[in-house]
KEZA-162021 format. One record per residue (C-alpha): residue number from 1; residue in one letter; chain; z, x, y. Coordinates in steps of 0.5 Angstrom, whole numbers, plus 500, padded with zeros to 3 digits. Example, Ala and Ser with C-alpha at 12.3 -4.5 7.8 and 13.67 -1.06 7.14 Angstrom:
% residues 2
i = 1; aa = a; ch = A; w = 516; u = 525; v = 491
i = 2; aa = s; ch = A; w = 514; u = 527; v = 498
This chain:
% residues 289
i = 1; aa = x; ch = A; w = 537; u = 513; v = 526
i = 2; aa = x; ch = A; w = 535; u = 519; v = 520
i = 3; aa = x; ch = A; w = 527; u = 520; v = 520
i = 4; aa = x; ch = A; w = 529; u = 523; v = 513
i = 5; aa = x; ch = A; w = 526; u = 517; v = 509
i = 6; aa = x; ch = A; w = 522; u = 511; v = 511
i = 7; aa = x; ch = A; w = 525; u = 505; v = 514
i = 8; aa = x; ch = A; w = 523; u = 498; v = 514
i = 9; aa = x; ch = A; w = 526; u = 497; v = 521
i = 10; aa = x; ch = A; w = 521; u = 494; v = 526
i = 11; aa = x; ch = A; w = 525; u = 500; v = 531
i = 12; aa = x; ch = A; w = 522; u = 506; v = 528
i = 13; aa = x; ch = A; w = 514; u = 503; v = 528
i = 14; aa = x; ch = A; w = 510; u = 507; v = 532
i = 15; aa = x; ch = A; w = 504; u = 504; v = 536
i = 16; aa = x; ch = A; w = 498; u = 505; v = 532
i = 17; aa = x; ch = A; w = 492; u = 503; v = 535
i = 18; aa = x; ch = A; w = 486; u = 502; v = 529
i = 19; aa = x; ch = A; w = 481; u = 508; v = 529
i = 20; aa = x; ch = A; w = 476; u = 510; v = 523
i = 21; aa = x; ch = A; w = 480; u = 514; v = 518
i = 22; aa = x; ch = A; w = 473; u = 518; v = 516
i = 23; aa = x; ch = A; w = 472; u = 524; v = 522
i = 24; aa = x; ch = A; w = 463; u = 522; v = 524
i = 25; aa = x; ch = A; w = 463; u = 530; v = 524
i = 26; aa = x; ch = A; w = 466; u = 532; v = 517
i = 27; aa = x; ch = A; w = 463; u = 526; v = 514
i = 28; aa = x; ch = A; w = 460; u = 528; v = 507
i = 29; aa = x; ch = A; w = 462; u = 535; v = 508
i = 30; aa = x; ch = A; w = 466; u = 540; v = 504
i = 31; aa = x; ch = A; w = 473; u = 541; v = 506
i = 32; aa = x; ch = A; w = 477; u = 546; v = 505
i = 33; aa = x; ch = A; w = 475; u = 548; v = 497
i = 34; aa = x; ch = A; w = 471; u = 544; v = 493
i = 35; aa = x; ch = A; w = 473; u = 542; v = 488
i = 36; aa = x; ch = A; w = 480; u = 542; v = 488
i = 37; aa = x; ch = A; w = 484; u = 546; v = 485
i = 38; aa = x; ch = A; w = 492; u = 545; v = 485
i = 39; aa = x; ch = A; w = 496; u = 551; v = 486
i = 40; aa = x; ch = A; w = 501; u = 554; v = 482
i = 41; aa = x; ch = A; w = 507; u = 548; v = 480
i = 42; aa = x; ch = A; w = 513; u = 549; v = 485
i = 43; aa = x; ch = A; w = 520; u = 547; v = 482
i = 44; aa = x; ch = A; w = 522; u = 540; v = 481
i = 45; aa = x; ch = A; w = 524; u = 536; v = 487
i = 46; aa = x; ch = A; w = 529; u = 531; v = 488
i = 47; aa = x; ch = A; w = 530; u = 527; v = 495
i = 48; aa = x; ch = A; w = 524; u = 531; v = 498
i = 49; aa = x; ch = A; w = 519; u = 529; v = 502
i = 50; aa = x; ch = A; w = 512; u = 533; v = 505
i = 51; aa = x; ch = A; w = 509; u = 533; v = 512
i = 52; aa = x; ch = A; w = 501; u = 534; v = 511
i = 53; aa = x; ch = A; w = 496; u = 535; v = 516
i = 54; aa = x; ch = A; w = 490; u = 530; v = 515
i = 55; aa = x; ch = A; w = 486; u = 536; v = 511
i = 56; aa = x; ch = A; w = 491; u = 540; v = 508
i = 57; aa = x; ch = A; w = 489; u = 539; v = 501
i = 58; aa = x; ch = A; w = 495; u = 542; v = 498
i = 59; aa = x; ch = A; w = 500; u = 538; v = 501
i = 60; aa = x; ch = A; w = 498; u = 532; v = 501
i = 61; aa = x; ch = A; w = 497; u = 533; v = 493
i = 62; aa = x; ch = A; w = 504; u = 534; v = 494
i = 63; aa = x; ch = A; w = 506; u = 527; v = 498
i = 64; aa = x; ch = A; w = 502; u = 524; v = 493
i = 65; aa = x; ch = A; w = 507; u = 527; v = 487
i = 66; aa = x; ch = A; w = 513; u = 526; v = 492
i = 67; aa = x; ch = A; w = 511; u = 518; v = 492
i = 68; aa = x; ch = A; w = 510; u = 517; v = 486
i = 69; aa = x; ch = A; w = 517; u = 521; v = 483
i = 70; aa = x; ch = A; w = 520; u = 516; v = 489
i = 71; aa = x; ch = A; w = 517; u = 510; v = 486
i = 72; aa = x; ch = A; w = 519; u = 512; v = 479
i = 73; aa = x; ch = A; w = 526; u = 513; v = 481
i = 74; aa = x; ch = A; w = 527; u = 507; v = 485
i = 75; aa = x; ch = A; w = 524; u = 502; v = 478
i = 76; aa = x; ch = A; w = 517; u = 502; v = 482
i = 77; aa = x; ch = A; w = 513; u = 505; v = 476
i = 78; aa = x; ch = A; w = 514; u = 507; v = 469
i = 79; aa = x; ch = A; w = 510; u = 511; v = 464
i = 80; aa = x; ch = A; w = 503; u = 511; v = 466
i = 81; aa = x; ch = A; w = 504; u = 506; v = 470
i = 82; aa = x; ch = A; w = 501; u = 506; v = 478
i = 83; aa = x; ch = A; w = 496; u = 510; v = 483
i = 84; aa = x; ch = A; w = 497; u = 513; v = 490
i = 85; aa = x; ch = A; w = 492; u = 516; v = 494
i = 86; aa = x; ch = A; w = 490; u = 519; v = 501
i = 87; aa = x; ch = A; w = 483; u = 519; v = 504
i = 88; aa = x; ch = A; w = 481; u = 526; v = 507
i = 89; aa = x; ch = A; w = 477; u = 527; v = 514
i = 90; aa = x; ch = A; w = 470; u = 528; v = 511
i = 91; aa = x; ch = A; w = 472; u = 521; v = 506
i = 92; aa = x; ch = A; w = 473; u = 524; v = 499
i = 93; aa = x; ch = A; w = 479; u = 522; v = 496
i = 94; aa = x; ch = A; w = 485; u = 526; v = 493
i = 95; aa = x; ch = A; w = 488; u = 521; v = 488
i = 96; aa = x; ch = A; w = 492; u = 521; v = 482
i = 97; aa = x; ch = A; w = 489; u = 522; v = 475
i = 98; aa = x; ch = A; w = 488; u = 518; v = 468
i = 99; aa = x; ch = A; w = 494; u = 518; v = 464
i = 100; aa = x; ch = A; w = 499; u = 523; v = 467
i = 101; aa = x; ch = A; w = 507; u = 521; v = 467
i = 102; aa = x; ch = A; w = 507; u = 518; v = 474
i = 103; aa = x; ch = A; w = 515; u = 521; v = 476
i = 104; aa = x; ch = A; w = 514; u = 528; v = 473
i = 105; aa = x; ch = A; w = 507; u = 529; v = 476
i = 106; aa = x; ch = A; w = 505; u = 536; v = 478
i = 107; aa = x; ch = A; w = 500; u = 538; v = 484
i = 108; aa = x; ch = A; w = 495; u = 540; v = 479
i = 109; aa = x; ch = A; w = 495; u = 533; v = 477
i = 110; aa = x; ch = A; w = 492; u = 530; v = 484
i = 111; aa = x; ch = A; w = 484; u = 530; v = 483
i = 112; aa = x; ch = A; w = 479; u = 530; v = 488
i = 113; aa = x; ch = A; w = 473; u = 525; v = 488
i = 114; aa = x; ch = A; w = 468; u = 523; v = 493
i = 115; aa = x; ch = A; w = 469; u = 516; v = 497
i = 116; aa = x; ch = A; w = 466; u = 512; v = 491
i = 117; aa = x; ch = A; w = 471; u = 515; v = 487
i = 118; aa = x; ch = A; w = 467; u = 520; v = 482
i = 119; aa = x; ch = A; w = 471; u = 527; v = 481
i = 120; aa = x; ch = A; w = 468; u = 533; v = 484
i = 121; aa = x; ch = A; w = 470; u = 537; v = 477
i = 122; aa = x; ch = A; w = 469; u = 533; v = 472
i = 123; aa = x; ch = A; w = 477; u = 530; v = 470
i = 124; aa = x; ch = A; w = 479; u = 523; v = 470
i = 125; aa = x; ch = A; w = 482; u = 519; v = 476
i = 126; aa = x; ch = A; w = 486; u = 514; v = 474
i = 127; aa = x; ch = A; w = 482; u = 506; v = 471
i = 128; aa = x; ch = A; w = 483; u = 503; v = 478
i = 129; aa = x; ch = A; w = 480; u = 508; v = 482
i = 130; aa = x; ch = A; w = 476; u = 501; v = 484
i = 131; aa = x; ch = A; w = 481; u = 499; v = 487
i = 132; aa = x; ch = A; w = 482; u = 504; v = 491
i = 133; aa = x; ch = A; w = 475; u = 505; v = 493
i = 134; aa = x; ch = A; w = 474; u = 498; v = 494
i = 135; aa = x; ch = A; w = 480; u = 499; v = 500
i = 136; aa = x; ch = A; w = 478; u = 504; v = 503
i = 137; aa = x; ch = A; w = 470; u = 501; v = 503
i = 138; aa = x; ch = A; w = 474; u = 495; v = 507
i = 139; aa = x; ch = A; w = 479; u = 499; v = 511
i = 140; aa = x; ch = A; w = 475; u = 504; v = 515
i = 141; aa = x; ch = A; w = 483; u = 505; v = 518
i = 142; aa = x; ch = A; w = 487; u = 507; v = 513
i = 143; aa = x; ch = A; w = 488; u = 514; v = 510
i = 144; aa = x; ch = A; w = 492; u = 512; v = 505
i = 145; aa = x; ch = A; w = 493; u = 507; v = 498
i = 146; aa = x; ch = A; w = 499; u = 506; v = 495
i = 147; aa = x; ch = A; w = 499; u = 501; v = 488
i = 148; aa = x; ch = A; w = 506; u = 501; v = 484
i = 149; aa = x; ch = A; w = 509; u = 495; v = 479
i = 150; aa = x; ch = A; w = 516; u = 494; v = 483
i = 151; aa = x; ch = A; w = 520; u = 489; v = 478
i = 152; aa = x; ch = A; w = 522; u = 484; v = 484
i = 153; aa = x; ch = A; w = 515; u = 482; v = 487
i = 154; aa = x; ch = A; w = 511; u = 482; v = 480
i = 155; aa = x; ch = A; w = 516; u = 478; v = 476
i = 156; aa = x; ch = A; w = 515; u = 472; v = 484
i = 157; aa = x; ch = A; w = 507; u = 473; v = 481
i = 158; aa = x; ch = A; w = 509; u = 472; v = 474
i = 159; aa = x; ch = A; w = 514; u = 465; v = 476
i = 160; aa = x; ch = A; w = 508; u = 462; v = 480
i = 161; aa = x; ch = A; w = 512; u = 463; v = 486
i = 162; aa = x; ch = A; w = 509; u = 466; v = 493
i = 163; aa = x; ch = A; w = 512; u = 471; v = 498
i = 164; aa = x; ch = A; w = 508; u = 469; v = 503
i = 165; aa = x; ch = A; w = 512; u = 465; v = 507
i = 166; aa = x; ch = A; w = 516; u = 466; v = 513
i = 167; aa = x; ch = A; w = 523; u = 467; v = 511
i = 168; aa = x; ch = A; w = 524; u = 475; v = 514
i = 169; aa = x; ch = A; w = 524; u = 476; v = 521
i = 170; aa = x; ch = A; w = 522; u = 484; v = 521
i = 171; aa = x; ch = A; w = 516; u = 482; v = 516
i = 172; aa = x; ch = A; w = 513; u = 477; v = 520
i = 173; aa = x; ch = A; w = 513; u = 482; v = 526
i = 174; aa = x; ch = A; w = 511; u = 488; v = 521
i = 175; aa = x; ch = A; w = 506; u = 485; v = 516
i = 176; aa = x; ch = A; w = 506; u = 478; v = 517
i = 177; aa = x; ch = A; w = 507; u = 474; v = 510
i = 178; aa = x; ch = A; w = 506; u = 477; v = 502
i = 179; aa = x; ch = A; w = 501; u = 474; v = 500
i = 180; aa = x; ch = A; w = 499; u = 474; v = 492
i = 181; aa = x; ch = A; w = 491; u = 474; v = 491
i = 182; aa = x; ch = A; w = 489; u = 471; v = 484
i = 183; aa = x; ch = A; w = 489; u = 474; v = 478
i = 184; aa = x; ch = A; w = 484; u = 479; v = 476
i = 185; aa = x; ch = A; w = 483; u = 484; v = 470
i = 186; aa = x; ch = A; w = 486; u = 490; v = 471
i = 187; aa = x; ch = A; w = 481; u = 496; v = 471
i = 188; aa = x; ch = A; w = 475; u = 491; v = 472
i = 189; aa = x; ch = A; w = 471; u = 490; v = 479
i = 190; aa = x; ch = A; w = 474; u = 483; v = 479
i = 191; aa = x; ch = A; w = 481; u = 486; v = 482
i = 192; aa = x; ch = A; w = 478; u = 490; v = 487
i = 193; aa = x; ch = A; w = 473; u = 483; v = 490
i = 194; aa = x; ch = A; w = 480; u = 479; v = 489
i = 195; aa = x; ch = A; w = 483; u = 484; v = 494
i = 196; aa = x; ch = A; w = 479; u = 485; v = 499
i = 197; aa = x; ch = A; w = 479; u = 478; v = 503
i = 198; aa = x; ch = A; w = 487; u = 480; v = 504
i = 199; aa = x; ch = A; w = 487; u = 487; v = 505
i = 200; aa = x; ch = A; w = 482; u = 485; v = 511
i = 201; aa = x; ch = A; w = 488; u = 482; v = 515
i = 202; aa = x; ch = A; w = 493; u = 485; v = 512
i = 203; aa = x; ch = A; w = 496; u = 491; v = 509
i = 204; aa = x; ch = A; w = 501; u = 489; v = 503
i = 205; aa = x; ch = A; w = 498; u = 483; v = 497
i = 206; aa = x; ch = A; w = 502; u = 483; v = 491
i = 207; aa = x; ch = A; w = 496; u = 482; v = 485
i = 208; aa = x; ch = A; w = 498; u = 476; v = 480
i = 209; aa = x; ch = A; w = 501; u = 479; v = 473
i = 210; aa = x; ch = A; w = 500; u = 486; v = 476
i = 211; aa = x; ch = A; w = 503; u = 489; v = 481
i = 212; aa = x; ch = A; w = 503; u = 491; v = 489
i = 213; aa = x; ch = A; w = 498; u = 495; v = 493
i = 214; aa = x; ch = A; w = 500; u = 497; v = 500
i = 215; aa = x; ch = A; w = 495; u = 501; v = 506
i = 216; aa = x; ch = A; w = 497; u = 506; v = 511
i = 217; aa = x; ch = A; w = 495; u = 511; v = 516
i = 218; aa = x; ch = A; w = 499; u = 516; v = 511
i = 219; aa = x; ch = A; w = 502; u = 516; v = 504
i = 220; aa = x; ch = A; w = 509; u = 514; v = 507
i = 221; aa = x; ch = A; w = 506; u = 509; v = 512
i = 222; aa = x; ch = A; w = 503; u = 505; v = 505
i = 223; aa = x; ch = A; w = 510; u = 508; v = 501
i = 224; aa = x; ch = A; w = 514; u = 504; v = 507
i = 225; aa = x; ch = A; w = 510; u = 498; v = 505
i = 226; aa = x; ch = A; w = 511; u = 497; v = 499
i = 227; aa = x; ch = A; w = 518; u = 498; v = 499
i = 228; aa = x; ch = A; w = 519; u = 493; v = 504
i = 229; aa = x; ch = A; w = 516; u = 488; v = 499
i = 230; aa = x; ch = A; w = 520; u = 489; v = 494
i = 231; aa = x; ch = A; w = 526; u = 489; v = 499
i = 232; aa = x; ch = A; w = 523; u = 482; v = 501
i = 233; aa = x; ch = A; w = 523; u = 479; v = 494
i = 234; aa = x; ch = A; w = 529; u = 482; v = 492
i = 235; aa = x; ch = A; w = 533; u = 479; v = 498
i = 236; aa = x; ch = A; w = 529; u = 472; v = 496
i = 237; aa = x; ch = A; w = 531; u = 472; v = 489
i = 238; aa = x; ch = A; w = 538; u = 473; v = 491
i = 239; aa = x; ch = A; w = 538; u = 468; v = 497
i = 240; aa = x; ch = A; w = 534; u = 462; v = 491
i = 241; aa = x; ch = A; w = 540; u = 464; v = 487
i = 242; aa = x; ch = A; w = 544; u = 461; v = 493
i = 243; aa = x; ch = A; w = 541; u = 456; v = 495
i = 244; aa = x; ch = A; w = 533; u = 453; v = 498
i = 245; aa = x; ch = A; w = 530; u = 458; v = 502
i = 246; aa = x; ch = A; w = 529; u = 455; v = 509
i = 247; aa = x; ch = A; w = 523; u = 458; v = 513
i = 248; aa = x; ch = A; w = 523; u = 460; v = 521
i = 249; aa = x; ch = A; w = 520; u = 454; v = 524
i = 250; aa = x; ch = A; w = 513; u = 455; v = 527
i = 251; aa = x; ch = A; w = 516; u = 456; v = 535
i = 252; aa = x; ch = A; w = 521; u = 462; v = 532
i = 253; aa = x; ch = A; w = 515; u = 464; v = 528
i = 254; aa = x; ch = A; w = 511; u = 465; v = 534
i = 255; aa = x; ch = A; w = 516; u = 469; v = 538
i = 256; aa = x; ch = A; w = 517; u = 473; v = 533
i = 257; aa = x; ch = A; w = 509; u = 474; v = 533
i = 258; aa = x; ch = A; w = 509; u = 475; v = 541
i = 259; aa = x; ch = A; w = 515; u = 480; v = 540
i = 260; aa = x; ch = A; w = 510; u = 485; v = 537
i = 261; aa = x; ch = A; w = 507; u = 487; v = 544
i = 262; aa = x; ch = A; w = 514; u = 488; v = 546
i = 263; aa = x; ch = A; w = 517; u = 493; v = 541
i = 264; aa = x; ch = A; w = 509; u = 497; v = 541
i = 265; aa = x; ch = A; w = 508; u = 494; v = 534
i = 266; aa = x; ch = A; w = 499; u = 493; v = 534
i = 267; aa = x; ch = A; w = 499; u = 494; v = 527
i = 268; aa = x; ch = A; w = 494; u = 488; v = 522
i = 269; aa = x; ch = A; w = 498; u = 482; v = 522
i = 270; aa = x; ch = A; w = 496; u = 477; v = 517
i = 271; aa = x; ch = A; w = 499; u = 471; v = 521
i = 272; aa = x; ch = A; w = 495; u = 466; v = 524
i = 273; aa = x; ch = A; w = 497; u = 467; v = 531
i = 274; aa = x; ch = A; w = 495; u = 460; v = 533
i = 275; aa = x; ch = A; w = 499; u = 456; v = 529
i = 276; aa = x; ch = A; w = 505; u = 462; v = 528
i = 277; aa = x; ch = A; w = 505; u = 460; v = 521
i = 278; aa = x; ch = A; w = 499; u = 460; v = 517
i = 279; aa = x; ch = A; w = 496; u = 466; v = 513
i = 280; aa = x; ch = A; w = 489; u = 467; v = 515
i = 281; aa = x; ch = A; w = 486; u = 469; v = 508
i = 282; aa = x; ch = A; w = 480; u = 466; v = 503
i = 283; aa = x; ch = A; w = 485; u = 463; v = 498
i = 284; aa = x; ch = A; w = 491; u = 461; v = 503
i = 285; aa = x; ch = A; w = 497; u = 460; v = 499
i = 286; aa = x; ch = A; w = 499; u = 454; v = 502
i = 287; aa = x; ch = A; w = 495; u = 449; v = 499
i = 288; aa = x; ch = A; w = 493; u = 443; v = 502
i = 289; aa = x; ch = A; w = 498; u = 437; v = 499
């Protein structure tokens, strides 16, 4: 299997074990040149991707520019919409600025903020830095914030219809379920504390109204997610357009979940493993009846 491109196959995941996204040693230090500065813009791409070191600046500006152009051209976002960002070793945050057309960013558009998201010169970061913070303030593990609008999972959120059931047998192993937390206002901290609860057992929430976030170790660790999403709600589109969708039954779910350990999976899982079929969140999306 090519390597070229994220994949949502259980077989490509590598083990993972969590550790803290933050180096003790570099915290609250200067890393590389501060404040950022984008070198000059290269060419544009088309189908690329860039490898990045942890603390190379400079390219991870540019992953940042690759997702953003590969969630443009797959209707993830338009115009201004969606953010992504990476947290570096010392805790700063490279993330996209305010107002710039997501599928056509440049390096010199990425900026960089200290980890309660002020910019390190003065420019400004995108409205929903709050929420960024907010994931990274819950997650000491991830490296990596991806929000986007994809079409297929919003429009579930907007009929007042959940994902977070166990319908999908590579999502169950990966990421568990797809819960959708409650509306919140965009922009504000309301949307933040509304993520928390599930971003502290999972690693993927559609958010009511609004879009989806997904973390990561990397940027195309959380890419890879939020492509998954949108995989899984086009696919239980079509499937409610044939029919009723029949989840797995509880004992399925349970060896799926035990299948975990064998394929080396060990990454947040948001199923309750003692039922095999029950979200752990603060506002389940499975109402008592």
């Amino acid at each position: 299997m090519s390597n070229d491109r994220p994949s949502p196959g259980i077989d490509d995941l590598a083990p993972c074990a969590p550790r803290p996204a933050v180096d003790p040693a570099l915290e609250g230090k200067p890393l590389g040149a501060t404040p950022w500065s984008a070198p000059t813009a290269p060419p544009e791409r088309h189908g690329v991707v860039t490898q990045a070191a942890p603390d190379d600046k400079a390219a991870i500006a540019q992953q940042i520019c690759d997702v953003m152009r590969i969630m443009y051209q797959q209707e993830m976002v338009v115009a201004n919409d969606g953010n992504v960002s990476a947290r570096l070793p010392n805790g700063n945050i490279m993330i996209t600025a305010s107002g710039v057309l997501k599928g056509f960013m440049t390096p010199d558009q990425v900026i960089e903020c200290d980890a309660k998201g002020n910019a390190l010169d003065g420019r400004r970061v995108t409205t929903e830095i709050k929420m960024h913070v907010a994931a990274y303030e819950e997650r000491p593990d991830i490296r990596a914030v991806v929000h986007a609008h994809p079409i297929y999972a919003v429009a579930f959120s907007l009929a007042g219809i959940s994902l977070a059931e166990c319908v999908i047998p590579e999502i169950i192993v990966t990421m568990g379920t797809i819960p959708t937390a409650p509306y919140a206002t965009p922009g504000t901290y309301d949307l933040p504390d509304q993520l928390g609860p599930f971003l502290s057992k999972g690693d993927a929430v559609i958010m009511e109204r609004h879009g989806v976030v997904c973390v990561g170790t990397d940027l195309f660790d959380a890419f890879k997610k939020m492509e998954m999403v949108e995989h899984t709600a086009k696919i239980t589109h079509a499937a409610r357009t044939m029919g009723t969708v029949k989840p797995i039954a509880p004992p399925g779910v349970k060896e799926l979940l035990e299948s975990r350990k064998t394929l080396g999976i060990y990454t947040k899982n948001n199923l309750c493993e003692g039922c095999g079929a029950r979200e752990v969140c603060a506002a389940p999306l499975y109402p008592a009846t």
